[in-house]
Every structure is written in C-alpha cells, then in structure tokens.
VMD Tcl script that draws the C-alpha trace (Angstrom):
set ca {
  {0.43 -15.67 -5.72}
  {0.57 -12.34 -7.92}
  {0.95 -8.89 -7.91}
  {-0.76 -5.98 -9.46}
  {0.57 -2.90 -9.86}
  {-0.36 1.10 -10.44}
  {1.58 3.99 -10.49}
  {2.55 4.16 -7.27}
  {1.47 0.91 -5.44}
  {1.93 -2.59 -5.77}
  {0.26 -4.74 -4.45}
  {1.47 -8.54 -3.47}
  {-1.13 -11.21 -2.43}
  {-0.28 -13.25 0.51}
  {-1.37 -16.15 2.21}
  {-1.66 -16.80 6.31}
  {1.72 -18.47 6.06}
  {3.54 -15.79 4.40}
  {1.67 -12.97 6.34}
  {1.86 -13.08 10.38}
  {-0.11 -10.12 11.52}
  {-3.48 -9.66 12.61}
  {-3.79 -7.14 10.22}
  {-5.12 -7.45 6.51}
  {-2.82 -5.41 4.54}
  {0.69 -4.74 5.24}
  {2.49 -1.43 3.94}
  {5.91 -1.01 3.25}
  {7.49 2.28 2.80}
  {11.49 2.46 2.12}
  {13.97 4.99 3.20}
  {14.55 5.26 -0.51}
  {10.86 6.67 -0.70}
  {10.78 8.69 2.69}
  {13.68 9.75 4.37}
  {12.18 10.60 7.21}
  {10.52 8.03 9.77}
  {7.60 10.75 10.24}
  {7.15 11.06 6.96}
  {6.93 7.26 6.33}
  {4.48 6.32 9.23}
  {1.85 9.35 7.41}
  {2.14 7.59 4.62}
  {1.38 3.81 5.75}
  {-1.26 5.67 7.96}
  {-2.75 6.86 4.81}
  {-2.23 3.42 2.77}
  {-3.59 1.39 5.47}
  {-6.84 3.51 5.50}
  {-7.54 3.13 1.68}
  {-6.68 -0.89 1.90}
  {-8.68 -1.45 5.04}
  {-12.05 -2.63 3.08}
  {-9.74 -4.62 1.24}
  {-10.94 -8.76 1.74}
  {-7.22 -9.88 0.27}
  {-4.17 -10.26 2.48}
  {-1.63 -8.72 1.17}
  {1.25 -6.52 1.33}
  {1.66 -3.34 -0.68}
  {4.76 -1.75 -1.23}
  {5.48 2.01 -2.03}
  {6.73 3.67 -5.14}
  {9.04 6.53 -5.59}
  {7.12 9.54 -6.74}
  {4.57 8.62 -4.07}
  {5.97 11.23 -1.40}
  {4.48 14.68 -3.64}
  {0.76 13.39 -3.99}
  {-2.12 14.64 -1.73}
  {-4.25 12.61 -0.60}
  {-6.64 12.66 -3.03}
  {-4.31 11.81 -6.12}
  {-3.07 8.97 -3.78}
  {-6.72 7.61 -2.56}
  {-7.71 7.85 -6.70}
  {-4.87 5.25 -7.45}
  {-5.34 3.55 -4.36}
  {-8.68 2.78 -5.85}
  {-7.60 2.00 -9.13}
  {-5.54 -0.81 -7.66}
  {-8.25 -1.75 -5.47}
  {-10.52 -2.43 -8.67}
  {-7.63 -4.57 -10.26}
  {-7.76 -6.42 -6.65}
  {-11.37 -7.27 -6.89}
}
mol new
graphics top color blue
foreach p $ca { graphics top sphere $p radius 0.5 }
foreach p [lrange $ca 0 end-1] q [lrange $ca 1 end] { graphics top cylinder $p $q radius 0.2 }
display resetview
C-alpha cells in the first residue's frame, strides 16, 4: 500500500479491509485546511467529482494551500495525480 502525492493532494491506496464505504474514494479535509464545515463539504464535493472515474480505492487527503484554488487549478492537479494513479 502507497501513496502518491501532488501539490495539494495525496493520495493513499486502500484495500476493502481498510476502506468500509460503498464509495470509491474517500476525502478528507481538516479544520486545519477549512475552518469552516461549509467550506470543507465544497471542497470534498469538488474532490469526490474529479476522483469518481478513479478504479483505485483510496483515500485522499487535503493540503494546506488547497482552500485559494478555483476549480480549474484544483481539477489540473487533480489530474496530475490521477495520471500518477494509473
């Protein structure tokens, strides 16, 4: 099990013992990040978009620095992860 990392995401393989959801890709966003609970859920709304064509489980943890992208700059290195992925 290994992780990859960009600027602002990391990504952490997991397996179906480590990862209990139905869901593919779990995103975790700290109050260090986001201070605010709205401002959290946008952005696992946004991660869990990019990562949904993902075949990996995984989770993906947030970066500081990741709160002043749009979504653009944050779907480019959402993709540049994704590459390292596959």
């Amino acid at each position: 099990m290994g992780s990859v990392q960009s600027k602002y995401l990391t990504f952490k393989e997991g397996n179906k013992s480590t990862i209990r959801t139905p869901f593919k890709v779990v995103v975790v966003v700290s109050k260090k990040i986001a201070k605010l609970a709205t401002d959290r859920n946008k952005l696992k709304r946004q991660v869990r978009e990019l990562f949904k064509n993902v075949s990996k489980k995984g989770i993906v943890y947030t970066k500081k620095g990741i709160t002043n992208l749009s979504f653009k700059e944050l779907s480019a290195d959402a993709d540049e992860l994704i590459n390292k992925i596959d």
